[in-house]
C-alpha positions, 0 to 999 in steps of 0.5 A: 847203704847205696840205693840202686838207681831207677828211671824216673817214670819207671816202676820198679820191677815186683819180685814174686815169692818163690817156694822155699827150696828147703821145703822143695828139697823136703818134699823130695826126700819124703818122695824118695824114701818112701819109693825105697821103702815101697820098691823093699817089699814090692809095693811099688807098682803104679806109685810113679802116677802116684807120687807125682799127683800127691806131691807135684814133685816128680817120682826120683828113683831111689838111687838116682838125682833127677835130671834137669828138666826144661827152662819153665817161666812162671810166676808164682804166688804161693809157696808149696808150704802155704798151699798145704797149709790152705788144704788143711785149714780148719783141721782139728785132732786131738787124742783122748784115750788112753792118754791126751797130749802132755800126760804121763805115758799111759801103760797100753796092751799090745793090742790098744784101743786109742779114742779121739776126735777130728776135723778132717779136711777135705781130701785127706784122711785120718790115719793113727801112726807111732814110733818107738820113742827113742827111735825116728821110724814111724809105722803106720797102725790103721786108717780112723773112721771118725764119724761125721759129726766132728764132735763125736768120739772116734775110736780105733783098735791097733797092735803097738809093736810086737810081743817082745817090746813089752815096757818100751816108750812109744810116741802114738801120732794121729795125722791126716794123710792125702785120700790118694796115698791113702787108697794106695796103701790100703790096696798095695800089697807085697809080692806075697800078697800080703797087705802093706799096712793094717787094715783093721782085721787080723791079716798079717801085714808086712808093716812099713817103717820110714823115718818120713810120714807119707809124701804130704801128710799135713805135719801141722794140724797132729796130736801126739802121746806118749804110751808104754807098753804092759805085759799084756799079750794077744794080737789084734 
């Protein structure tokens, strides 16, 4: 191997970490396709603002690359992974009811109770998500609100599918997701004025599927189960 040439006297130049261009091109999907799935149902309004604060990625339109911006020299010391990763340190969840992790499914109603307990980081929040197991679209089932003593159980109540997926395998995923996405769903509605998620009470909603979890969500620090659903009825 050739060793490259150096004055002597001089130091060697320091290259700085740059953020992995394979988390930056992740991070940009997950903008995108949840602009696609926000824009389908009329949820749109005021998530430009939005997505730009939560992911300092820029918002992409659904259909359209961004453009090249301006030349900026900086330096950077941290890539955009290990950010979050510090954000959410100390972060603790874990599923207890009605299965833990590693478990055989637990049979659920279509109407479920899900305990657990959680170390919420600051500046996110504690939502319960799922997808069927066989498929990649996740739906979002309720935001938790664990109490503040993190050694105490949280519950929450949540509609797993619909009537007819009776004895389908569902994966139920408890996840922090960024306080400010989190505000924004619960209050954006469609053009029905119908909510976009549920909100713990009898409502319709119109549901959102994306085969992403929302724009930031802390993907390391999650408990996941596996439930299938019984024959019971009766939404919640």
């Amino acid at each position: 191997m050739t060793t490259p040439d150096t004055t002597p006297g001089e130091d060697e130049a320091t290259e700085e970490p740059s953020p992995s261009s394979e988390d930056t091109a992740r991070r940009q999907s997950t903008s995108r396709a949840w602009a696609r799935t926000l824009g389908s149902v009329g949820g749109l309004g005021g998530l430009a603002l939005l997505i730009t604060a939560v992911t300092n990625t820029g918002f992409f339109q659904p259909d359209r690359e961004p453009s090249p911006g301006p030349t900026v020299t900086a330096t950077v010391t941290v890539s955009a992974t290990a950010a979050a990763s510090a954000a959410t340190a100390g972060a603790s969840v874990k599923l207890s009811y009605p299965a833990q992790h590693g478990e055989p499914p637990a049979e659920i109603g279509l109407c479920q109770e899900f305990r657990g307990v959680s170390k919420v980081p600051p500046g996110f929040v504690l939502w319960l998500a799922g997808r069927l197991e066989s498929e990649t679209q996740y739906e979002l089932f309720g935001k938790v609100n664990p109490p503040v003593d993190a050694t105490q159980p949280w519950k929450i109540t949540a509609q797993v599918g619909g009537p007819a997926q009776a004895g389908e395998l569902f994966e139920i995923t408890a996840v922090f997701i960024p306080q400010d996405m989190s505000d924004y769903l619960l209050a954006a509605t469609n053009y029905e004025s119908k909510n976009l998620v549920p909100h713990g009470d009898s409502d319709e909603v119109v549901g959102l599927l994306n085969k992403y979890l929302p724009p930031d969500t802390d993907t390391e620090h999650t408990d996941t189960i596996l439930v299938r659903r019984g024959k019971q009825t009766g939404s919640c």
